[in-house]
C-alpha positions in Angstrom: 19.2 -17.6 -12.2 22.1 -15.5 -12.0 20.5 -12.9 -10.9 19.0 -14.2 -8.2 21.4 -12.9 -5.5 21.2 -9.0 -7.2 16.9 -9.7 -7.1 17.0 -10.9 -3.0 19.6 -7.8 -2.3 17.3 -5.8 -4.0 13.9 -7.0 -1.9 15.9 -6.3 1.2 16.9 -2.8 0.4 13.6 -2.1 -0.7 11.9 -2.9 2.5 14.5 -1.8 4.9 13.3 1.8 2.9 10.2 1.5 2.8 9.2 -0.1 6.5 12.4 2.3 8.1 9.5 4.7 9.4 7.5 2.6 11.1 10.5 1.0 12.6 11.9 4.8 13.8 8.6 6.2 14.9 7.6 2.9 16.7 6.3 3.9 19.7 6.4 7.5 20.0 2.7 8.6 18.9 1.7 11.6 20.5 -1.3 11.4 23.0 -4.2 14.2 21.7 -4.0 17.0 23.4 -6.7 18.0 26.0 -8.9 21.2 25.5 -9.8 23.9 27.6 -13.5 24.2 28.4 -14.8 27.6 29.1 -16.3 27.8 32.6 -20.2 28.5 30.6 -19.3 25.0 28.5 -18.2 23.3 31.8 -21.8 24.1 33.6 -23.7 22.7 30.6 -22.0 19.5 31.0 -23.7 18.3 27.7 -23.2 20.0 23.8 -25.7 20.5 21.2 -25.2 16.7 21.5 -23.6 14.1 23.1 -19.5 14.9 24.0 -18.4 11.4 22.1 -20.5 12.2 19.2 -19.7 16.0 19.3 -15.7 15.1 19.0 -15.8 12.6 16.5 -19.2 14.2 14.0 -18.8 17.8 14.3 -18.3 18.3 10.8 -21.0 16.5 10.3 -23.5 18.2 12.3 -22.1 21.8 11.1 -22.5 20.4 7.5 -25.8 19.9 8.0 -26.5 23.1 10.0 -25.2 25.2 7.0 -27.5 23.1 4.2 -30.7 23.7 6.9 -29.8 27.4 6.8 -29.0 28.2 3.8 -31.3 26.1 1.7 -34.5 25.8 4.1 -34.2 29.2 6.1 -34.7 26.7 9.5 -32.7 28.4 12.0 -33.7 26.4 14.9 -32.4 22.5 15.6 -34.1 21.1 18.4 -32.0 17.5 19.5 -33.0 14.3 20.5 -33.7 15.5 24.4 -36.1 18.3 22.8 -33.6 21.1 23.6 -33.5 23.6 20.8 -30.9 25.9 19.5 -29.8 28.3 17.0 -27.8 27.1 14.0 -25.1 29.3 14.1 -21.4 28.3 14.2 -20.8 31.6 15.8 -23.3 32.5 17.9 -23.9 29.1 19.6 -21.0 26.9 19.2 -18.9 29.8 20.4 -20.3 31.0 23.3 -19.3 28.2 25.0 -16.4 27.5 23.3 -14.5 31.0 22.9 -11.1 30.2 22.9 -10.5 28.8 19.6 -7.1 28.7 20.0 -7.3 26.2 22.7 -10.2 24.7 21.8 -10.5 24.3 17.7 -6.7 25.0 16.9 -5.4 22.4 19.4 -7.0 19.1 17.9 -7.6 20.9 14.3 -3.5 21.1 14.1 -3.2 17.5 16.0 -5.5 16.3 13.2 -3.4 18.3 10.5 -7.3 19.4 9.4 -7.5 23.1 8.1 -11.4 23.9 8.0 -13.0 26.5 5.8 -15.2 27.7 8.3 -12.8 30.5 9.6 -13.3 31.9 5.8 -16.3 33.7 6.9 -16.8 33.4 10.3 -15.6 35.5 12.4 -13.7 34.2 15.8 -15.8 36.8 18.3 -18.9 37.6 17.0 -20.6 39.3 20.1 -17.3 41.3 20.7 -17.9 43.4 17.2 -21.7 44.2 18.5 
């Protein structure tokens, strides 16, 4: 029971340590930051699917495109309004969305993601035809 005082001091310090940065950052989250539509992505108003689920499930969806392609040679995904397109990351995904740097790069780095997919794509495909 002696102790006690040393075991209470001890409690304290811990948690002044270990909640200190919630306590310092309370309050000062950074808002995403908005991307830049190219003016071809801006008429199409819609994405291989819907904006919500394009922003949080792209992954997802690329995932799956790369599986189709690669393991059933179907080149074509055709989504839930019928509209079909090529599975290519980029070919389709980037012609409307060109400027990876403000588009992927901004909420990528927000995200503190670094995807593979730059490993073998190229950024402008139709610029090297």
């Amino acid at each position: 029971m002696k102790d006690k005082n040393l075991i209470v001091t001890g409690l304290v310090i811990f948690l002044i340590i270990v909640l200190f940065p919630f306590w310092y950052n309370r309050g000062k989250a950074v808002p995403p930051p908005e991307v830049k539509l190219t003016d071809k992505a801006k008429a199409a108003k819609e994405c291989v699917l819907s904006r919500d689920y394009m922003k949080a499930e792209h992954m997802q969806i690329l995932d799956l495109w790369r599986e189709t392609v690669v393991r059933e040679g179907n080149r074509i995904y055709t989504n839930p309004q019928g509209k079909e397109f090529v599975m290519s990351l980029s070919n389709t995904c980037l012609d409307c969305h060109s400027n990876k740097a403000e588009f992927c790069d901004k909420c990528h780095n927000f995200a503190s993601v670094r995807p593979y997919c730059w490993d073998c794509h190229i950024e402008n495909p139709k610029e090297t035809k």
